[in-house]
C-alpha positions as CSV (number, residue, x, y, z in Angstrom):
1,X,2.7,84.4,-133.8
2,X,2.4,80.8,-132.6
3,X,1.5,77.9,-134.0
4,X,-2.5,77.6,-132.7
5,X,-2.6,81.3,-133.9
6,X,-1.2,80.8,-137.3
7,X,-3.5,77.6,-138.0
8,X,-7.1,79.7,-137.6
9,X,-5.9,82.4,-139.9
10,X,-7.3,82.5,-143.6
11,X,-5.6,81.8,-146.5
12,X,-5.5,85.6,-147.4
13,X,-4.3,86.1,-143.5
14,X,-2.0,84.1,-143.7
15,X,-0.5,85.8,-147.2
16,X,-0.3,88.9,-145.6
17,X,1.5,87.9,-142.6
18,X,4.4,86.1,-144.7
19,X,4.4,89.1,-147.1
20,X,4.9,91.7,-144.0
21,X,7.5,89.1,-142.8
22,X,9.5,88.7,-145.6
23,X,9.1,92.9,-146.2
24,X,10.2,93.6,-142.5
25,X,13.3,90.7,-143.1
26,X,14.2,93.2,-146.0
27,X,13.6,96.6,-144.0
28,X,16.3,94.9,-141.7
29,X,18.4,94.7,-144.4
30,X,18.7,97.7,-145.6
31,X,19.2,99.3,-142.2
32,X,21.9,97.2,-141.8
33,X,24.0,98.1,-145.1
34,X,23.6,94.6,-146.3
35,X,21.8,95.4,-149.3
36,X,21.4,98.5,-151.0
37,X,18.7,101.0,-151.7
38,X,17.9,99.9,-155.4
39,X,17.9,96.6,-154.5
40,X,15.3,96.9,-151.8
41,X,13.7,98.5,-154.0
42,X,13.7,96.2,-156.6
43,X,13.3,92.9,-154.2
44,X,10.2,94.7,-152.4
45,X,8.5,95.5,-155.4
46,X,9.4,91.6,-156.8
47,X,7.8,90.8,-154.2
48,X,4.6,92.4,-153.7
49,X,3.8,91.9,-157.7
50,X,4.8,88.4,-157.2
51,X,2.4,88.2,-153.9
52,X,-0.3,90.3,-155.6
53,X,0.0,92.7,-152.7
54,X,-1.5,96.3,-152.9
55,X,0.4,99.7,-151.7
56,X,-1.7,99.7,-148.8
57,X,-0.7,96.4,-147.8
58,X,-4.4,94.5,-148.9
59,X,-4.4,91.6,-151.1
60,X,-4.9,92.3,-154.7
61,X,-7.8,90.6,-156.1
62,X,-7.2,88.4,-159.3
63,X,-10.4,88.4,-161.7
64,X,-10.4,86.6,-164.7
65,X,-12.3,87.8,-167.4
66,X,-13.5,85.5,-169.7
67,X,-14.1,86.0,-174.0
């Protein structure tokens, strides 16, 4: 993704494109033997708590409910 593309994404867009980066850097990973399976497994799901990502890949939507 280049740089003009990357600057007319949203916010949320642009979330989701670092989360699906950062998950595909730790796909490679794993298929390489350089960390194991409980570790991707624990980094991924670090990860998309952390990001507020859903299983299907969507954003999670934060509400705040107030007294």
């Amino acid at each position: 993704m280049g740089q003009v593309e990357w600057e007319h994404l949203t916010s949320a867009e642009k979330k989701q494109e670092l989360y699906l980066r950062q998950k595909d850097v730790l796909d490679k990973f794993l298929e390489r033997g350089a960390i194991s399976r409980a570790q991707y497994e624990k980094s991924l799901g670090d990860l998309t708590a952390k990001m507020g990502i859903v299983k299907d890949g969507s954003e999670k939507k934060k509400t705040i409910r107030e007294p």
